[in-house]
VODREN-853035 format. One record per residue (C-alpha): residue in three letters; chain; x, y, z. Coordinates in steps of 0.2 Angstrom, whole numbers, padded with zeros to 4 digits. Layout:
! VODREN-853035
{code->Ala; unit->A; X->X; Y->Y; Z->Z}
...
! end
This chain:
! VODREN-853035
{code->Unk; unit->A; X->0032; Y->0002; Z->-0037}
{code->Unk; unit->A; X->0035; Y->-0009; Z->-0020}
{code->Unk; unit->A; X->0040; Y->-0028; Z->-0023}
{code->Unk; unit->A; X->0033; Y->-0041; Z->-0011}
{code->Unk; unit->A; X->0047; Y->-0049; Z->-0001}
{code->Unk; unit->A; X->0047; Y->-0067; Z->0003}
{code->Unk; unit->A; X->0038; Y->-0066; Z->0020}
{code->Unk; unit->A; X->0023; Y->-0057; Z->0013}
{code->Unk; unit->A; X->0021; Y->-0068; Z->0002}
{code->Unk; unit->A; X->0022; Y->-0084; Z->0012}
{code->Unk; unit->A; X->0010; Y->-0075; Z->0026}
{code->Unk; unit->A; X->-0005; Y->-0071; Z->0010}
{code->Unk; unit->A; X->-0001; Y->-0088; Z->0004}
{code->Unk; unit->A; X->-0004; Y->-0096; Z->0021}
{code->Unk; unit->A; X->-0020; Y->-0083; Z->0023}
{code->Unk; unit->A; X->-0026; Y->-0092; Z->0005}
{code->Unk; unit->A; X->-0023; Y->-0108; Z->0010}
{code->Unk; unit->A; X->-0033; Y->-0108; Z->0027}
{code->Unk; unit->A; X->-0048; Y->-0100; Z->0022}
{code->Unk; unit->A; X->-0049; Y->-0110; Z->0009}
{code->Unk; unit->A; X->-0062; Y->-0115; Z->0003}
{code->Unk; unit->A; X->-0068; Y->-0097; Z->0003}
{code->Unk; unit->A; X->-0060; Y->-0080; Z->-0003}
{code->Unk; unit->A; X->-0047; Y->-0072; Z->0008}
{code->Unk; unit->A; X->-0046; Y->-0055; Z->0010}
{code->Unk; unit->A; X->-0030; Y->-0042; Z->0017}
{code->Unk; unit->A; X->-0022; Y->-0027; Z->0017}
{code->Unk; unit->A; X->-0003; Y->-0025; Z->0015}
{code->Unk; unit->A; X->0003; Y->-0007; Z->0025}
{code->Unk; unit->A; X->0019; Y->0000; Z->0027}
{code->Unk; unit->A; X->0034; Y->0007; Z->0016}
{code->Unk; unit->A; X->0045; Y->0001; Z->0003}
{code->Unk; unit->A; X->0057; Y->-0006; Z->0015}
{code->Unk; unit->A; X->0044; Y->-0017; Z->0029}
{code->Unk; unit->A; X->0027; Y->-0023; Z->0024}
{code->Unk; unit->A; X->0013; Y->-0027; Z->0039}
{code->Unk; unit->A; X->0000; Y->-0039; Z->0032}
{code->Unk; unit->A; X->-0018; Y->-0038; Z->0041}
{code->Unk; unit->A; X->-0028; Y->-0054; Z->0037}
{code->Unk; unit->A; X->-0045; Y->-0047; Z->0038}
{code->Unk; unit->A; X->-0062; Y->-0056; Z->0041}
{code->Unk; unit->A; X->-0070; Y->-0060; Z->0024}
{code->Unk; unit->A; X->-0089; Y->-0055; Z->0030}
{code->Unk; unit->A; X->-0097; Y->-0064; Z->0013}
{code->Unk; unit->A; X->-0104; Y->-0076; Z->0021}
{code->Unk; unit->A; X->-0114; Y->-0065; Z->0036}
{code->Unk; unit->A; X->-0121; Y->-0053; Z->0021}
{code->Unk; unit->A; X->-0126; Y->-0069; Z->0010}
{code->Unk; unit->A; X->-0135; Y->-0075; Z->0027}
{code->Unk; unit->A; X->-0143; Y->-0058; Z->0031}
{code->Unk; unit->A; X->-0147; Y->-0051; Z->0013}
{code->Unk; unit->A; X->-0144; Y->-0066; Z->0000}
{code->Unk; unit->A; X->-0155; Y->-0055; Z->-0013}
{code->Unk; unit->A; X->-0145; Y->-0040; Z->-0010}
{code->Unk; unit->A; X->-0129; Y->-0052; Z->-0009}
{code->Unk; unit->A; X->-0132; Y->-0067; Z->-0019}
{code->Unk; unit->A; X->-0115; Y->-0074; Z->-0018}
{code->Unk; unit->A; X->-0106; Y->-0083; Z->-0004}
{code->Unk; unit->A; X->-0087; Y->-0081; Z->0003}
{code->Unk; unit->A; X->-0082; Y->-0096; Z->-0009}
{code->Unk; unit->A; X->-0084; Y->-0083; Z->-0023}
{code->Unk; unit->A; X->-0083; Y->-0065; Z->-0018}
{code->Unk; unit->A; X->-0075; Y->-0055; Z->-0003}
{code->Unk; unit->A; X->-0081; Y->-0040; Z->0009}
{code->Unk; unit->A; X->-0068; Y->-0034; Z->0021}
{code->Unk; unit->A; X->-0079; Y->-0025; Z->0036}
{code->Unk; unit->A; X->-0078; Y->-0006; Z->0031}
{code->Unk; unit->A; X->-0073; Y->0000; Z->0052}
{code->Unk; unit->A; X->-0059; Y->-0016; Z->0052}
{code->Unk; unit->A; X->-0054; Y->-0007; Z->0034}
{code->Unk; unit->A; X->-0054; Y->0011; Z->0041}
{code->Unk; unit->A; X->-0044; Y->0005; Z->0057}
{code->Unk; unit->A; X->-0031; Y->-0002; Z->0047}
{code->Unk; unit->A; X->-0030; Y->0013; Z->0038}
{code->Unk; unit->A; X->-0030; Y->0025; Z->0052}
{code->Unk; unit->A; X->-0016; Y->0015; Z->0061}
{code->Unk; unit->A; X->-0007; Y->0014; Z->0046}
{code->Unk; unit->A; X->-0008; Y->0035; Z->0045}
{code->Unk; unit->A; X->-0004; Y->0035; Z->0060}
{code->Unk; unit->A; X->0013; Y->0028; Z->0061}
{code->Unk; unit->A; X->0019; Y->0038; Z->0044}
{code->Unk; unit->A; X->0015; Y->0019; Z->0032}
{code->Unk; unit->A; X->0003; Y->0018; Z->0019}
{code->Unk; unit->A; X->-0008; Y->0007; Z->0011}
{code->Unk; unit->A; X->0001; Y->-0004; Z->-0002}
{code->Unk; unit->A; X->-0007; Y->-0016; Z->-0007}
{code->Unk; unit->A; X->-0024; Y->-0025; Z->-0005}
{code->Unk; unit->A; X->-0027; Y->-0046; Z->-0007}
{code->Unk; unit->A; X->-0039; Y->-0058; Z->-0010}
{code->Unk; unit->A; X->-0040; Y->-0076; Z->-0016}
{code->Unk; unit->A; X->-0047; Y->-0085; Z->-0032}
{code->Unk; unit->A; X->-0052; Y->-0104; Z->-0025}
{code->Unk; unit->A; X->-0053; Y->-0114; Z->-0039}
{code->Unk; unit->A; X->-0050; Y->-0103; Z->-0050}
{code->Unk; unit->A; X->-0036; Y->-0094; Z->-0059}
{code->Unk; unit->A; X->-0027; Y->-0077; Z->-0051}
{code->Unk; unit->A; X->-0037; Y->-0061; Z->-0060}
{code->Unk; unit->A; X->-0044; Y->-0048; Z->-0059}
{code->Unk; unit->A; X->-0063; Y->-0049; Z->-0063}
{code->Unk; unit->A; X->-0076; Y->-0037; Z->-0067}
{code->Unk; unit->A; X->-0081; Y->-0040; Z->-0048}
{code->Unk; unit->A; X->-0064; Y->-0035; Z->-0043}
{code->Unk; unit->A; X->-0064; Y->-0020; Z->-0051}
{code->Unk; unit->A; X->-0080; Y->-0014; Z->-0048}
{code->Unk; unit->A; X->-0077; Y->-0017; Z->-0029}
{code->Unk; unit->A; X->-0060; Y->-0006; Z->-0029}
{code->Unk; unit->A; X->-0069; Y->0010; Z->-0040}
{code->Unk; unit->A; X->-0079; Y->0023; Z->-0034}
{code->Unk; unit->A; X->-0085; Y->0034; Z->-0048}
{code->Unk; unit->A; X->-0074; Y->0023; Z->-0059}
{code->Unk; unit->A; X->-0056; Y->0030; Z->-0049}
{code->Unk; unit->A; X->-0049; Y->0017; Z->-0036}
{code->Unk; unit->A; X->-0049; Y->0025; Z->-0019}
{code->Unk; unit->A; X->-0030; Y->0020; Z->-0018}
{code->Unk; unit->A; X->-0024; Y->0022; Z->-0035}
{code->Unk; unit->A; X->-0004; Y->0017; Z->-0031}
{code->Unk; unit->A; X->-0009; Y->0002; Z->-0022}
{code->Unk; unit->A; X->-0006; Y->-0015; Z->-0028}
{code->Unk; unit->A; X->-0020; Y->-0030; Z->-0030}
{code->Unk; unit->A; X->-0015; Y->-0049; Z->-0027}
{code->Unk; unit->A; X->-0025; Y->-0060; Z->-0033}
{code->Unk; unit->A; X->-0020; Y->-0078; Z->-0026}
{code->Unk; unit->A; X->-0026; Y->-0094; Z->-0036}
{code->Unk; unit->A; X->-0030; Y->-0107; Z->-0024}
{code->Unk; unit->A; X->-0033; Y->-0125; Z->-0028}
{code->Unk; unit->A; X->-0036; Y->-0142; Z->-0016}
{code->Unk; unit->A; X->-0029; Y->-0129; Z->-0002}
{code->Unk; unit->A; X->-0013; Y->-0126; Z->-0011}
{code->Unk; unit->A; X->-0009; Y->-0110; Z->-0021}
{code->Unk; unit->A; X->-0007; Y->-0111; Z->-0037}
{code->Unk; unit->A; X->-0003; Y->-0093; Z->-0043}
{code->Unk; unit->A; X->-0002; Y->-0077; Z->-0039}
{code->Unk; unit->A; X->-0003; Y->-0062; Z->-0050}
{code->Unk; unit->A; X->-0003; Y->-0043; Z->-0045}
{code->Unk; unit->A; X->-0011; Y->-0028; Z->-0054}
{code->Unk; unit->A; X->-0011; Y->-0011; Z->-0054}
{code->Unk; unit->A; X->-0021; Y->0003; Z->-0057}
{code->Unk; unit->A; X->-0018; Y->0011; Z->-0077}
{code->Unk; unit->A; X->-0025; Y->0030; Z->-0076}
{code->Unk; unit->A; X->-0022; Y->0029; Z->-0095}
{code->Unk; unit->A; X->-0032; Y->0013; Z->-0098}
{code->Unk; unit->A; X->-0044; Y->0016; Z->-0084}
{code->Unk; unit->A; X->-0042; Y->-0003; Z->-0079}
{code->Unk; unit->A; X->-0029; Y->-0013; Z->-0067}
{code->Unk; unit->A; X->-0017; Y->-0020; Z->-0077}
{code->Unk; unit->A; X->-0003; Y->-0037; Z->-0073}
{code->Unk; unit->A; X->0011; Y->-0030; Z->-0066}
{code->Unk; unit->A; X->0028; Y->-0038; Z->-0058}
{code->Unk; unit->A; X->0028; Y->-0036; Z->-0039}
{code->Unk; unit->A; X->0041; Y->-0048; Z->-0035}
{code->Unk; unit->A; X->0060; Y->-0049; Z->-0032}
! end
């Protein structure tokens, strides 16, 4: 289990506040001893524009992180010995959890594609966070589940 230090946190919370009033979205690489956060493009809003059937919500309430920004995180990560630790996103205007959206966005054949990672969800509200609550994936209750992840 890695715990967030201070920095990480202060660096999604700024992330949460300026996109605000749409989702953010990250990844957090690295080991147990040095986090790297990637604030990545929340693409919503260009898929709502291009496809609103297909994508009927907009960046204020759901999050896509571009799939070649996410596999070049990844690979760079892989590359320098780091792993994938945690992934991010804000709630604005609405409390830190993890929806049926959430879960459905990090499963594939009902398995998370990084099953050790955690998920932060940030509540953001008037551009101010609110709360911030971290889950993680429970193979036994085949959900994510509120976990401590700070210090």
């Amino acid at each position: 289990m890695i715990f967030l230090s201070k920095k990480t946190i202060e660096e999604i919370s700024r992330h949460a506040a300026e996109t605000y009033p749409y989702e953010c979205c990250g990844i957090i690489t690295g080991d147990e001893h040095s986090h790297v956060v990637h604030a990545c493009e929340n693409i919503q809003n260009r898929l709502h524009a291009e496809d609103p059937s297909r994508y009927p919500r907009d960046a204020r309430t759901a999050y896509v992180i571009d799939r070649k920004e996410f596999e070049r995180i990844v690979s760079a990560a892989k590359g320098k010995g780091e792993e994938v630790l945690a992934f991010y996103h804000s709630h604005p205007e609405h409390e830190s959890y993890f929806s049926e959206e959430d879960k459905a966005a990090q499963t594939v054949f009902g398995e998370p594609e990084f099953p050790e990672a955690l998920h932060i969800v940030i509540s953001v509200r008037e551009r101010k966070v609110h709360d911030m609550k971290c889950f993680k994936w429970d193979s036994r209750k085949r959900n994510f589940t509120v976990v401590a992840c700070t210090g």
